[in-house]
N, C-alpha and C positions, 0 to 999 in steps of 0.2 A: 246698737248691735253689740252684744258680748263675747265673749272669744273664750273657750274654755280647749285645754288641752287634752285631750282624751288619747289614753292606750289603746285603740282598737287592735283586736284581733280576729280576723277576717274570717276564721271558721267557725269564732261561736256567733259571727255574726250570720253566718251561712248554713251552720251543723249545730242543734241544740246537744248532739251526741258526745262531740268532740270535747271535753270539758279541759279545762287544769294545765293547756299548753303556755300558761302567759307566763313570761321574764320578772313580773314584778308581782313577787307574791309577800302578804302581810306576813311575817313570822309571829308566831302568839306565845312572845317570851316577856318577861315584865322584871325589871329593877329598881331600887330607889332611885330617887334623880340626885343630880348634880349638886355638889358642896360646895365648888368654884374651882376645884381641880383637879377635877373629875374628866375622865375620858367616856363617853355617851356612843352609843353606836343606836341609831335608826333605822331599824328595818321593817316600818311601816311605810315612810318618807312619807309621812301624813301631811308635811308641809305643799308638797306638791299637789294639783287640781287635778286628780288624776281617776278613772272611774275602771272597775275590774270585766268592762264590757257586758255583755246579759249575761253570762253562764259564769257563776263560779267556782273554784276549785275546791274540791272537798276530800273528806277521806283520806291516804296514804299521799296524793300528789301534793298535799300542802302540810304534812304534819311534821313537826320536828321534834323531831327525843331528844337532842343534844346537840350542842356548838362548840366547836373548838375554835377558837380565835389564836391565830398568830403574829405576829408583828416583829418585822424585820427591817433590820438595817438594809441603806443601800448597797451596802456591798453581801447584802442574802445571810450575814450572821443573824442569828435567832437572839430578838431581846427580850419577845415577853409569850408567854401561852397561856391560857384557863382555860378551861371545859364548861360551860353554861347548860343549865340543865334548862328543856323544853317546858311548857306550861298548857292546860288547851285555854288561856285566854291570856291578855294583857296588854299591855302599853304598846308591846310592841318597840321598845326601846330595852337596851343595854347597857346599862352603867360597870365598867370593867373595875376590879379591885385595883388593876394597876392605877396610880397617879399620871396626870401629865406631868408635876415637874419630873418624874423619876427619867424624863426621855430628855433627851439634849434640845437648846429650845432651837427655837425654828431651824433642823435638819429633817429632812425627811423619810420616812418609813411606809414600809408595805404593810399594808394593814389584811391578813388574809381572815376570811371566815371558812369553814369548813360545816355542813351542817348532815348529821346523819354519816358519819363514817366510820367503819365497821372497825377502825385498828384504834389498839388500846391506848388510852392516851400515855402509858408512856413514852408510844413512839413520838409523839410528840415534845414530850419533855425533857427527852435524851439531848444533853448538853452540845453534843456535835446534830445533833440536827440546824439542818437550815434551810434555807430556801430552796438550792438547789435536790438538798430531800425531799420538800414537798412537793416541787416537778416531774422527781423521779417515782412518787409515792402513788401503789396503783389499787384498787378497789377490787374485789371479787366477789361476784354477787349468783352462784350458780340459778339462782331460779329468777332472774332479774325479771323476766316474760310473767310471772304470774304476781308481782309487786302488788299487795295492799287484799291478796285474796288469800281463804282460808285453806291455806295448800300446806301441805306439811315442807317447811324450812321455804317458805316465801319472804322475802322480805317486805315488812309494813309501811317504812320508809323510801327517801329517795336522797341518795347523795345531792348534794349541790354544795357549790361555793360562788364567793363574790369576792370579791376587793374594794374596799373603803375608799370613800370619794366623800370631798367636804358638802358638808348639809348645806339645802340650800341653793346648791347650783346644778345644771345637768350633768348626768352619768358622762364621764370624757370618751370619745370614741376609741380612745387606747390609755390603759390606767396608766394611775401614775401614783409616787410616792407621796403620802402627806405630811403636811406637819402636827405634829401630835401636841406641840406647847412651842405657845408662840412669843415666849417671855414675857407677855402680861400676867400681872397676879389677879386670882378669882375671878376666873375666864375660862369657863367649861368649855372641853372640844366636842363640836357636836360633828360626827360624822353620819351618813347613809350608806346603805351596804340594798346591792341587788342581787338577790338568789336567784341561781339559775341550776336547773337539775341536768346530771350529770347522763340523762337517760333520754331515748328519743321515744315516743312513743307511736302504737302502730294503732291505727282501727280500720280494719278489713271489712267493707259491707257488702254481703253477699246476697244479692237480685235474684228470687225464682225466677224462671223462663217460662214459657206457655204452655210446655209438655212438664213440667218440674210440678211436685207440690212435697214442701218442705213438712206436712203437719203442725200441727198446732203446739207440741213442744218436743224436746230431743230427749226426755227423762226416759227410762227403760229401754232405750237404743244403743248404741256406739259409738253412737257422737263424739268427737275430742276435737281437741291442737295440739299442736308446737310446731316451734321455731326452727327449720333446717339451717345449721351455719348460724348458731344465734350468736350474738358477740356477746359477752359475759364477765370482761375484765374491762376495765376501763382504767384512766390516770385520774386523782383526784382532783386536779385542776387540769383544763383543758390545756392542748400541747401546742405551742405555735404555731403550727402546721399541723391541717386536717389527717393527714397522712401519716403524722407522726405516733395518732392515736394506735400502736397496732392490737389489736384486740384478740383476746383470748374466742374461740370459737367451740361447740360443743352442742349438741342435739342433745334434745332433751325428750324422757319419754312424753308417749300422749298424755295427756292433758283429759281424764275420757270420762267426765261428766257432765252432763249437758247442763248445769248449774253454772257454769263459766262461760256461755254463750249466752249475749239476749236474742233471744232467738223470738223470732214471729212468724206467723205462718207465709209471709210475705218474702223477709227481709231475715237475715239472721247476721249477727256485727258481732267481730272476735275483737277485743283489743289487749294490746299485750305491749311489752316494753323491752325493751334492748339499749347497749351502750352502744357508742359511735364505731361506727366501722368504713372500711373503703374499698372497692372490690370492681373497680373500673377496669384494671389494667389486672386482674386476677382471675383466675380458672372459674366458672360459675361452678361450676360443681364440686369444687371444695370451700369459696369463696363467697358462692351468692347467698345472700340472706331470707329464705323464703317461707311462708307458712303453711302448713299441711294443713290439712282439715278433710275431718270425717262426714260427711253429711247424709244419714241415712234421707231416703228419700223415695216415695211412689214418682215412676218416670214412665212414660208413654212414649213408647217407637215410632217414628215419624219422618217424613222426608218432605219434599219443596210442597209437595200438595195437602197432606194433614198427615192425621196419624194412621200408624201401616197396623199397630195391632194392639192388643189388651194393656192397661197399666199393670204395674208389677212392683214389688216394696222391694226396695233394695237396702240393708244393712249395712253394709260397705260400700261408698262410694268418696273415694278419694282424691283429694286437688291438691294442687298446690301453687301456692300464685306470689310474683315476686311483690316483695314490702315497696321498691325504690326505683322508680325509673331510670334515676339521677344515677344507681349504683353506690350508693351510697346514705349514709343513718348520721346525723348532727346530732350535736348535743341538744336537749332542750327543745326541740321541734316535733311536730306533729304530721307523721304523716298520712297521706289518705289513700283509701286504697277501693275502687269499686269496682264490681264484678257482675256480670251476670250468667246464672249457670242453667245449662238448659240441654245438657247431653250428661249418662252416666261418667261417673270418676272411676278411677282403679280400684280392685276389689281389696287390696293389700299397700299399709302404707308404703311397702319398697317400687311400687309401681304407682305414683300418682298421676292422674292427670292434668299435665299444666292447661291450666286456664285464661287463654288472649283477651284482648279485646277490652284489655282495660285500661282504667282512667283515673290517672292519678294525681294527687295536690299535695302540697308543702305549702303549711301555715307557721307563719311566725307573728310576734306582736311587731305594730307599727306605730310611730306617734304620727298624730294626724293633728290637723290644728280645725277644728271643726266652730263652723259661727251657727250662735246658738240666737233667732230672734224672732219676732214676729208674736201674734197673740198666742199661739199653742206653745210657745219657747219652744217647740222640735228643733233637733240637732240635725241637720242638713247633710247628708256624705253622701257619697259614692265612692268601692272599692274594690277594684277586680284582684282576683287572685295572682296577675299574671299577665305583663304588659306587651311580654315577647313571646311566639309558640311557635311552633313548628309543623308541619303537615307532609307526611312520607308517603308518596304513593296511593294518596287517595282522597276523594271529593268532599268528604262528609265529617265533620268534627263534630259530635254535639256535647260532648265531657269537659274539654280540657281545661274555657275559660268559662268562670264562673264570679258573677256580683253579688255585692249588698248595697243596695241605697237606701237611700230613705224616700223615696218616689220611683215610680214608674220612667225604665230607661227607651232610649231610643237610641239606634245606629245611623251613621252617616260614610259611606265610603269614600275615600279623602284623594285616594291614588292609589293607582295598581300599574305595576310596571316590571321587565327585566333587563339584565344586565348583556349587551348582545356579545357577539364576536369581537369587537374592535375595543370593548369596556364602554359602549355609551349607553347609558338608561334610556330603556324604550318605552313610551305611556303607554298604557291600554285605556282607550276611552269609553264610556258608555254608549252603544248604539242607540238613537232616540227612537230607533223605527222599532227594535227588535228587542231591548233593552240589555243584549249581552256587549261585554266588553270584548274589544278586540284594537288593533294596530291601524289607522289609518292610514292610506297611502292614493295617490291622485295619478293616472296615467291619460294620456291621450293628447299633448300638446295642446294646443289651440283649444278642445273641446275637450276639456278634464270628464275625468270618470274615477269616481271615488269609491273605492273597494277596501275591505277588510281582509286582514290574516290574523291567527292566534287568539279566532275568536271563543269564548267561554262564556258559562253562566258563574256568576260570582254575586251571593248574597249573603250578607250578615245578619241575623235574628236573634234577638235578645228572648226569655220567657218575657211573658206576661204577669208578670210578679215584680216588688220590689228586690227581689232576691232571685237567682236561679242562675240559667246556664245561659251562655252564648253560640248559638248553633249559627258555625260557618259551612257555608256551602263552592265550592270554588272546582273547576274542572280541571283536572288533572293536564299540567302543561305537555303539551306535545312538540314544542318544538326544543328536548334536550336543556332546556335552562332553568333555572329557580326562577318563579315566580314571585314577587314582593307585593300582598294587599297591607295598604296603611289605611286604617278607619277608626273613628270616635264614636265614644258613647257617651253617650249625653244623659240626664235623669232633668224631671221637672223643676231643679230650683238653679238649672244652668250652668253645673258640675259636669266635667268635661274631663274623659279619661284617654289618651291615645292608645291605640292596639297594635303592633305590627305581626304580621301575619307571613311565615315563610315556607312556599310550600316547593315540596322537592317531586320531581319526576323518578320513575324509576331507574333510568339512565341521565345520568346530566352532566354539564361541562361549563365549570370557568374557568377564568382566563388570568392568567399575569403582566403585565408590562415587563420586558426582558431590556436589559443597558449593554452587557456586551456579552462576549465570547472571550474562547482564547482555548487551548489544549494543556492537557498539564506536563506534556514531556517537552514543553515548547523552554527547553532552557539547557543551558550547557556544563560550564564552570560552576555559575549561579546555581543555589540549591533550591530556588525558587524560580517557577515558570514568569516570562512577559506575558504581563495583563495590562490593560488601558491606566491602570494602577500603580503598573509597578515594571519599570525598565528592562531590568533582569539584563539576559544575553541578548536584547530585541530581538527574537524571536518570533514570527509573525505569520510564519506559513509552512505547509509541508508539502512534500515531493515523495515519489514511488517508483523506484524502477523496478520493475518486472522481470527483468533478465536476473538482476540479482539477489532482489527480496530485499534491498535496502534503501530506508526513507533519508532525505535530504531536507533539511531546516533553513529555511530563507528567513533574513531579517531583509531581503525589498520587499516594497509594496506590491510586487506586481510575480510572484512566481507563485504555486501550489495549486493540489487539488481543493485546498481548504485552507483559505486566510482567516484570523481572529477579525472581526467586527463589530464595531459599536453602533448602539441606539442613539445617534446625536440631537437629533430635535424628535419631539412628537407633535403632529399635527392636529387640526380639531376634530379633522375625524377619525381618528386613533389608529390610524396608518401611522409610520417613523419614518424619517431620512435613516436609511439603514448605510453607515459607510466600514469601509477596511482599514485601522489603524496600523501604523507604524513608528518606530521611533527612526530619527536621522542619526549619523554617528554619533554626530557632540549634543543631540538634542535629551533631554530629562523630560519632558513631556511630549506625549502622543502627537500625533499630525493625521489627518485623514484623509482619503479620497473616495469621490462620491462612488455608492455603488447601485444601489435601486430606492424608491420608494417603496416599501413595504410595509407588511404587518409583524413586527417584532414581538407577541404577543405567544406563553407559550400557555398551553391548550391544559385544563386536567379534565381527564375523563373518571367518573366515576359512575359503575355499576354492580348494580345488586342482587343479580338471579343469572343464572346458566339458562343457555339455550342450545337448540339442536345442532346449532353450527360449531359452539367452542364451550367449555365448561372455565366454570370461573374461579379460578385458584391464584394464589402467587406463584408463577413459573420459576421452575429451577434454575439454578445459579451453578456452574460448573468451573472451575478455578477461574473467577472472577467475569465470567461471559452467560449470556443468558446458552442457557444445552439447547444440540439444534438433534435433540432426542426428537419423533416423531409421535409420544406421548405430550412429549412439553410442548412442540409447535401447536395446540389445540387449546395451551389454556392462553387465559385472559386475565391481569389481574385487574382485582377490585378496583385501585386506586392507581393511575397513573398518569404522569403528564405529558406534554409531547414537546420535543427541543421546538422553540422560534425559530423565522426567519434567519436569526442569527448562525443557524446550524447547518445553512445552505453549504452543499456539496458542488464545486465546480467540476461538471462532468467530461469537460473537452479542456483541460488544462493537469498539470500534473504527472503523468506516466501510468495515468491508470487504466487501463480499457475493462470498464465497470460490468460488462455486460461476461466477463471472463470467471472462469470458477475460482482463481485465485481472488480475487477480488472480493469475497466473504472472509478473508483475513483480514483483509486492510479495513472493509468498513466496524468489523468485532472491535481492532483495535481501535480506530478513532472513534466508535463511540466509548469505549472504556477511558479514552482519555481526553475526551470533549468534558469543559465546563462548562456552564453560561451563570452569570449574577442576574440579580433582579436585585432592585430596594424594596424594603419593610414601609410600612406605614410608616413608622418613625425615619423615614430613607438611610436608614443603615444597609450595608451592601451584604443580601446573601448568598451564597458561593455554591451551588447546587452542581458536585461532581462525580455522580454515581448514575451514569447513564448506561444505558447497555442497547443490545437490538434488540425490536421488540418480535415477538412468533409473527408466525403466518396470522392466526387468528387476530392478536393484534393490529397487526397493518390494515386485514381486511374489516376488525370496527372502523378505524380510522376516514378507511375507504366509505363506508357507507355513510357515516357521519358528516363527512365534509360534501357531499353534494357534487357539484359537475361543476365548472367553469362557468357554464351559465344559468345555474342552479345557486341563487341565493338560498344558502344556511344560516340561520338565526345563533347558533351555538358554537361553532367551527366554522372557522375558513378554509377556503381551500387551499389545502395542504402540500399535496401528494400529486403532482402534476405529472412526470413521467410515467410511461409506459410499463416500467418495473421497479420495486421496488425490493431493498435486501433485506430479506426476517435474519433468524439466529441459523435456519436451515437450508432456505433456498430462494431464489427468486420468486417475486409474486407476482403476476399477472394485473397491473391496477384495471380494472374496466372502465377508468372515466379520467383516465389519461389524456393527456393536447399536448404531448410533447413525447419527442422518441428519445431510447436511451432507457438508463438503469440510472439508478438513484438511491440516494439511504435516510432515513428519519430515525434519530434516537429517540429513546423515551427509558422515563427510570419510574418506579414504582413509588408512591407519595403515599404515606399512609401518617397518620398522624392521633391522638387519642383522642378525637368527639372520632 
């Protein structure tokens, strides 16, 4: 059996359209060789067993008009430059005028290349250039989107750079300085250089629909593109941080010959090209990167039953559809973008219509180690686009994941499972009777009876091709939690790929493990509150007198409406010994007394749509209290969590009579100055102290969510036990109350950037 190492790249494995995205591209530049000290640069790396996968790049995405090599000291002083002039054929190597011995021997240097870039080389040669000039040193390419086409001021080329790594060995996962002369005499430096272009590139394929028919070409029409928000500046070597790259932005006109589309009567594909840009956490509307496109088109009016009237040519019809799911354009990457369009666009590009429903991929090159044997010598793979994915609100995936093998694949589902209220993985099994998946569970003592909940249909389908899509099928969870499918694909020569599969409900809730409490006014002299952490004034509980409006701070274990508590043991069923911490006078660490078993677990709820009952906003904030405005009692936000067990209010202790109107000052305050910690995965302690009350609407998800006492919930515990409970405005009514009295639950708003 032989072993050859191959670059695959997974779209020209999957896309014959998608050309010229790969990392290692041959440069076709050619010099004399080596005289014995001689410095060589390889940007063929022909030494390597390396193959350009089936599609190769041609035209503008591999051409080079010129190279600028740089080479710096490690401290970023500039010692050498030339300018290499391009070729269209050659060795593929570079033999530099400079000498190795002219460099100090074995110290090492930055070896930069530069290829295709638009400033003059003197900026290069300017004696205070250095390194940190070439990081700061930025490109501008106004028509970057139509690269390698006959457009008046398009560019023909594409920036790229590399950094020198010695021949011979692999590219290091983070460069590094070389040695350029290594004190031997007549000992050529042979180094390798990997070009990578400095631009991401876009291909849009846009799908007639059933009622659509695109004709046979877009000449004599109004067909065009561009790029809304194109990024159009970039840094000539990429910037440590993606974020760092900030890119110039600018709309460009249409695009309005239908010679710049391949256009079929099927299918019509725009590709176009853009610098790195990032726009996660940015306005889409000034920020998002999107492509316009004209597509005249005959369309047929039609609704669920066929078509309601006559076809009709329409000349303007306008879309617009984002480039990046991610939010974001890499250098050097290829992205995908597909659509299918099957309702008129806007008549005017100021009005387009956005286009859903699409499916998108990120290809990059991979090194794969592929065994090449048997009588056909076939290379044997298998390679999914994409080993993790996601699923929002809905049953049916058939785009996202997509293979190349070299055989015929098959699925196998491995495990399906969620995360319940308590954090324990719950299986979902295969029913053999029925064949859907659900929870098993056995009631009736003496004479079991075996019943299912959380049952679903959940299937995985591969095409019938050595290549194509992976169509998941999985039913929308209904009991508020993520759903986890883990399954493999397999192909004929026993190539085994794992998948996991994450699918979200429209409303859903996890959960945290919570370790203690404490208030943050719990401290006196100390400028710092008592936590289980930290001694302070031992400060450990609060008091309220009613008569005068003023609280009282105990350091015993045993006074307050509300003492600080710890998570001290957790149990296997993800219940906790929930106890009251306190410090003794002369003691430095904590001492505890038991208080319940419980679930110290704090709750997030996260939801995506308004309803008739509360509308979905981030509610207002009025000098530091959620407003008990009777606008803001109705919203609900998106993202929030709910205090743990840890947050228990003692209702018959303290000086409070909770069911009183004063009694919404006191609970505003201590949730304004309630904390509780959790540990990280890495169990570092996080300090979460910005709780507030949460509205009526609020309280009442909560309510719905958590079930009845003797209503198991799969997603929420029961929370909210009292008869009432305090929003930011008024008492609430719980309807699935078992205990009397008035009561409070904080919760703060959790918002994070996915």
């Amino acid at each position: 059996m032989k072993q050859l190492l191959y670059h695959i790249v997974f779209c020209c494995l999957t896309l014959l359209c998608l050309t010229a995205c790969d990392k290692n591209d041959t440069l076709p530049v050619s010099g004399p060789e080596g005289d014995g000290n001689s410095i060589i640069l390889d940007l063929a790396s022909t030494s390597l067993p390396v193959t350009q996968a089936t599609v190769d790049a041609t035209g503008s995405e591999i051409a080079v008009d010129h190279l600028d090599v740089l080479i710096f000291r490690e401290d970023g002083t500039k010692e050498w430059h030339e300018r290499v002039n391009g070729s269209t054929g050659g060795s593929g190597k570079i033999t530099l005028s400079a000498q190795r011995s002219g460099f100090t021997a074995r110290e090492g240097y930055w070896v930069y290349l530069i290829a295709n870039s638009t400033a003059d080389a003197g900026v290069f040669e300017a004696e205070t250039f250095n390194l940190a000039g070439l990081k700061g040193l930025m490109q501008e390419d106004e028509r970057i989107h139509v690269t390698g086409l006959d457009v008046t001021g398009a560019p023909q080329t594409f920036l790229m750079d590399g950094i020198a790594y010695p021949k011979g060995t692999d590219e290091p996962a983070t460069a590094a300085p070389v040695v350029l002369n290594n004190g031997r005499e007549a000992d050529d430096t042979e180094l390798q250089v990997v070009l990578r272009r400095a631009a991401a590139k876009i291909v849009v394929k846009i799908n007639k629909g059933k009622y659509v028919e695109f004709g046979d070409t877009p000449v004599g029409h109004e067909a065009g593109y561009y790029l809304r928000n194109m990024p159009y500046t970039t840094s000539v070597v990429p910037p440590e941080h993606m974020d760092e790259d900030h890119a110039g932005l600018r709309t460009p006109d249409l695009l309005g010959s239908g010679n710049y589309f391949n256009w079929t009567s099927n299918v019509i594909t725009v590709t176009a090209y853009a610098y790195a840009h990032v726009w996660e956490n940015a306005s889409t509307l000034e920020k998002e990167t999107r492509l316009i496109v004209n597509i005249p088109m005959t369309y047929t009016p039609h609704d669920e039953t066929g078509p309601t009237g006559d076809a009709q040519f329409l000349e303007s019809s306008y879309y617009q559809i984002p480039v990046s799911a991610s939010k974001e354009l890499k250098r050097n990457t290829c992205y995908k973008v597909e659509v299918t369009v099957n309702a008129p666009g806007g008549s005017n590009p100021s009005k387009p219509v956005e286009l859903t429903e699409i499916a998108y991929s990120v290809y990059d090159w991979e090194k794969e180690l592929i065994n090449v044997g048997g009588e056909e010598d076939r290379p044997a793979y298998l390679t999914l686009n994409r080993y993790e994915m996601e699923m929002h609100n809905t049953q049916d995936d058939y785009a996202t994941l997509q293979f190349a093998s070299s055989s015929e694949v098959t699925s196998n589902i491995k495990e399906v499972y969620y995360i319940d209220k308590f954090g324990q993985k719950k299986i979902l099994e295969r029913n053999p009777e029925t064949g859907r998946y659900g929870e098993k569970y056995t009631t009736g003592g003496w004479w079991p009876t075996t019943h299912w909940k959380n049952t679903c249909d959940i299937k995985v389908t591969p095409d019938e091709n050595i290549n194509g899509n992976i169509h998941v099928h999985s039913t929308v969870p209904e009991n508020n939690t993520i759903r986890y499918i883990e399954f493999e694909i397999t192909n004929n020569e026993g190539i085994t790929r794992p998948v996991k599969v994450i699918q979200y409900p429209l409303e859903y809730i996890t959960n945290i493990q919570s370790w203690y409490s404490y208030r943050d006014d719990f401290k006196n002299g100390d400028s710092k509150p008592t936590t289980y952490e930290y001694k302070g004034d031992r400060i450990v509980g609060v008091s309220y007198n009613s008569r005068n409006g003023n609280y009282s701070y105990h350091t015993s274990r045993g006074n307050g409406f509300w003492r600080s508590k710890v998570a001290s043991r957790h149990n296997n069923d993800g219940s906790s010994e929930i106890d009251y911490y306190y410090y003794g006078n002369y003691a430095n660490r904590p001492s505890t007394s038991s208080a319940e078993t419980g679930n110290a677990r704090m709750y997030h709820v996260r939801i995506t749509a308004s309803s008739g009952d509360y509308t979905l906003g981030r509610p207002r904030i009025t000098n530091g209290y959620t407003d008990p405005g009777a606008d803001n009692a109705r919203l609900v936000s998106p993202s929030f969590m709910i205090a743990s067990r840890l947050g228990f209010v003692n209702t018959s202790e303290g000086g409070v009579s909770w069911g009183q109107e004063y009694a919404l000052e006191v609970a505003r305050k201590h949730c304004n100055e309630y904390v509780e910690v959790y540990k990280d995965e890495q169990g570092k302690p996080v300090v979460l102290d910005d709780w507030r009350l949460p509205t009526t609407a609020e309280l009442e998800i909560i309510m719905k969510y958590q079930g009845t006492k003797n209503e198991d919930a799969d997603a929420i515990d029961y929370l909210l036990n009292a008869d009432y409970y305090w929003s930011a405005s008024e008492r609430v009514r719980n309807s699935k109350g078992s205990s009397s009295g008035t009561s409070i639950r904080c919760i703060r708003d959790n918002f994070d950037k996915k």
